[in-house]
C-alpha positions in Angstrom: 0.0 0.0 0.0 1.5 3.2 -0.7 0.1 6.8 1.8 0.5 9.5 0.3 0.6 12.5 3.3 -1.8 15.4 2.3 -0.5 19.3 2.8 -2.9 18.9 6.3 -0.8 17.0 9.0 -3.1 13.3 9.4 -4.8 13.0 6.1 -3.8 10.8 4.5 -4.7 9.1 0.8 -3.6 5.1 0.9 -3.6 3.6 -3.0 -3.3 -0.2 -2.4 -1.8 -2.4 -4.8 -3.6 -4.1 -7.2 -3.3 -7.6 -8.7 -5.0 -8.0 -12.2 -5.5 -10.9 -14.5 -7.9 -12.6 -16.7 -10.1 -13.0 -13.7 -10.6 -9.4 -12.4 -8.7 -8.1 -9.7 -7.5 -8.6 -6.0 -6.7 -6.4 -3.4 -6.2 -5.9 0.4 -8.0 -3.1 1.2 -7.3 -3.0 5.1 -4.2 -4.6 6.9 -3.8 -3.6 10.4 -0.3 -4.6 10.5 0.1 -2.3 7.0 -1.8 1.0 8.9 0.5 0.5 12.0 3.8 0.4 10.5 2.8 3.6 8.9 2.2 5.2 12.0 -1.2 4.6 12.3 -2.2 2.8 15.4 -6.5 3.2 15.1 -8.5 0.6 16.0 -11.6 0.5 13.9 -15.6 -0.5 15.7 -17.6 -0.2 13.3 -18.3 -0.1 9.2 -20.8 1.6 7.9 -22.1 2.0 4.3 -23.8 4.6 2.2 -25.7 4.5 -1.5 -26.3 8.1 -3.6 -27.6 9.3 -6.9 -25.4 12.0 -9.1 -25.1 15.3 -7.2 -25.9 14.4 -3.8 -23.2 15.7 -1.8 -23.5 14.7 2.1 -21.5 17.3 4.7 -19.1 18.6 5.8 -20.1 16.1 9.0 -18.3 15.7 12.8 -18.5 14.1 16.0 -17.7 15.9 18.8 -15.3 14.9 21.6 -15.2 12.7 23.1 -16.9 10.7 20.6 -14.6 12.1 17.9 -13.9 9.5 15.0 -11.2 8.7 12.8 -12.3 7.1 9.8 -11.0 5.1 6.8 -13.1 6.3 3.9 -13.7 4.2 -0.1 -15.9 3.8 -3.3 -16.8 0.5 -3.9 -19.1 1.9 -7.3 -19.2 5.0 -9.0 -17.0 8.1 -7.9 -17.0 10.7 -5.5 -15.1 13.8 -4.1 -14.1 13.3 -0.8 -13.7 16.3 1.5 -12.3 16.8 5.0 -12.1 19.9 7.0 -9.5 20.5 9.8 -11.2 21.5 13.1 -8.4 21.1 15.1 -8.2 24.6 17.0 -4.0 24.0 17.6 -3.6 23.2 14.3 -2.2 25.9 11.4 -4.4 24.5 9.0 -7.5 25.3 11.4 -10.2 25.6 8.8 -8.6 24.6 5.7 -9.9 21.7 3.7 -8.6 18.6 1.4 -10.7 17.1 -1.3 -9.7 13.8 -3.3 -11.3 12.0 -6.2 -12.0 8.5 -4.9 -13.1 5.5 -6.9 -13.9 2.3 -7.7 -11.7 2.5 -10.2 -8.5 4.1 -8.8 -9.5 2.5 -5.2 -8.4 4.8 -3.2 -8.6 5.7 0.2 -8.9 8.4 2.2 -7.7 8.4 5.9 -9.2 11.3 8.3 -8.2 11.6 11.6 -10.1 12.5 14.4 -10.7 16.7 14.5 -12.0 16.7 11.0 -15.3 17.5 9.2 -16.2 15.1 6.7 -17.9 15.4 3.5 -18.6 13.9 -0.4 -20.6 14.6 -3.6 -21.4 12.2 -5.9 -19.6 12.7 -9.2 -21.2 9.7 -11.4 -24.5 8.2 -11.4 -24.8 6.6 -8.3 -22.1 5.5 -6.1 -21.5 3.2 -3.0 -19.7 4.5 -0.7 -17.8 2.4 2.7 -16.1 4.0 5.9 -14.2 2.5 8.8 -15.0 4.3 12.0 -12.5 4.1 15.3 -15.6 5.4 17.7 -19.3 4.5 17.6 -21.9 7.0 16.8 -23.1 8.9 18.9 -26.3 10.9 17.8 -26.1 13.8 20.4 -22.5 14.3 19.9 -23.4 15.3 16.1 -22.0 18.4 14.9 -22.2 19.7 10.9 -21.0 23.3 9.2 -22.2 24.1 5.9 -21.5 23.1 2.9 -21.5 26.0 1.0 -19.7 28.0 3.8 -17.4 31.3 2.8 -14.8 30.8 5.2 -14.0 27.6 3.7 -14.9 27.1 0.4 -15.0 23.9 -0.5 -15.1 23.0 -4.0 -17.2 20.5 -4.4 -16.3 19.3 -8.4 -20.6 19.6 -8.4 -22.8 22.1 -10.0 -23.9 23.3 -6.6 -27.7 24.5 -8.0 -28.4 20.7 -8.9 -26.6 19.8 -5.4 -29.0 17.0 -3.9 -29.2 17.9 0.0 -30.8 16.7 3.3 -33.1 19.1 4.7 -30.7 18.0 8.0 -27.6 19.6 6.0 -29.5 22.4 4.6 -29.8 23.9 7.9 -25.8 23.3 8.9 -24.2 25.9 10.7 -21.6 28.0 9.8 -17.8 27.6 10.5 -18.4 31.1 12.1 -20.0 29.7 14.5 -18.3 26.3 15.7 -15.1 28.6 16.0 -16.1 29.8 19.4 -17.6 26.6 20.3 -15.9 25.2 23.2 -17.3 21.4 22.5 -14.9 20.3 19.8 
C-alpha cells in the first residue's frame, strides 16, 4: 500500500496495490499490521455503508469529543469527491480543507483523523460508498457546518444548484460559529 501525506498533518490518501488478471482483480483493502507500520495505530468498531444518486453531496459532518472518530473512507461503485475539513483549534491549518477524487476505479482511500469535518458529492450516477469508523456514533455528539460556507470554500467538483441535500444539511451551521464553540 503506498500513503500518500496530504498538505494537512493526518490525512492521508492510501492507493493499495492491485493484482489483475484474466479473472478481475484482488486487493487488500485493510491490513492492520500495513496502517501500524505507517504510524497509524487506530482501531476501527464499526463499518458503515452509504448508496447516492449523481449530485448528492453529504457534509461537511463531525463528531464531537469525546466521541470524535477517525475514519478510513472508499468507493466501492461510481466516484465521489471526498472532503475533510480540519477543526483542530491547535492546528495551522485550522479551517482549511482537502478534497480527493475516490473511486472504484482508482480505489483509493482516504484516511481522516479525528478533528476533522467530513464530506462527499457524488460525481457519477450513483455511487457506494464504505467507511471504517475508530468510535461508535453517537447521535447527540453530532456536529455539521455548511457546505456552501465562505470561510471555507470547498469546491465540491458539483454544480452546486443541482446539489441534492438533506433538509438536515440544509440547515448546517456556519464555520463562524463552531469557532467559538468550546465542544470540539
Amino acid at each position: 500500500m503506498d500513503f500518500f501525506k496530504t498538505p494537512i498533518e493526518g490525512l492521508l490518501v492510501l492507493t493499495p496495490k492491485v493484482f489483475t488478471d484474466n479473472r478481475g482483480y484482488f486487493y487488500e483493502s485493510y491490513n492492520k499490521r500495513t496502517l501500524e507500520e505507517a504510524g497509524l495505530k487506530v482501531n476501527f468498531v464499526q463499518d458503515n455503508e452509504s448508496f447516492s444518486s449523481q449530485n448528492t453531496l453529504r457534509g461537511l459532518h463531525f463528531q464531537k469529543p469525546p466521541f470524535a472518530q477517525a475514519k478510513l473512507v472508499r468507493v466501492l461503485e461510481g466516484a465521489v469527491w471526498d472532503v475533510a475539513v480540519d477543526l483542530r483549534r491547535e492546528s495551522p491549518t485550522f479551517g482549511q480543507w482537502f478534497g480527493v477524487e475516490l473511486s472504484a476505479d482508482n480505489k483509493k482511500q482516504f484516511f481522516i483523523p479525528r478533528g476533522f469535518a467530513h464530506g462527499f458529492s457524488v460525481l457519477t450516477l450513483t455511487a457506494k460508498f464504505a467507511y471504517k469508523c475508530d468510535n461508535f456514533y453517537h447521535k447527540p455528539s453530532e456536529g455539521a457546518i455548511r457546505f456552501d460556507d465562505p470561510d471555507i470554500q470547498v469546491d465540491w467538483k458539483i454544480d452546486l444548484t443541482k446539489a441534492v441535500l438533506s433538509e438536515k444539511d440544509l440547515q448546517n451551521a456556519s464555520f463562524a460559529s463552531y469557532r467559538e464553540d468550546p465542544c470540539f
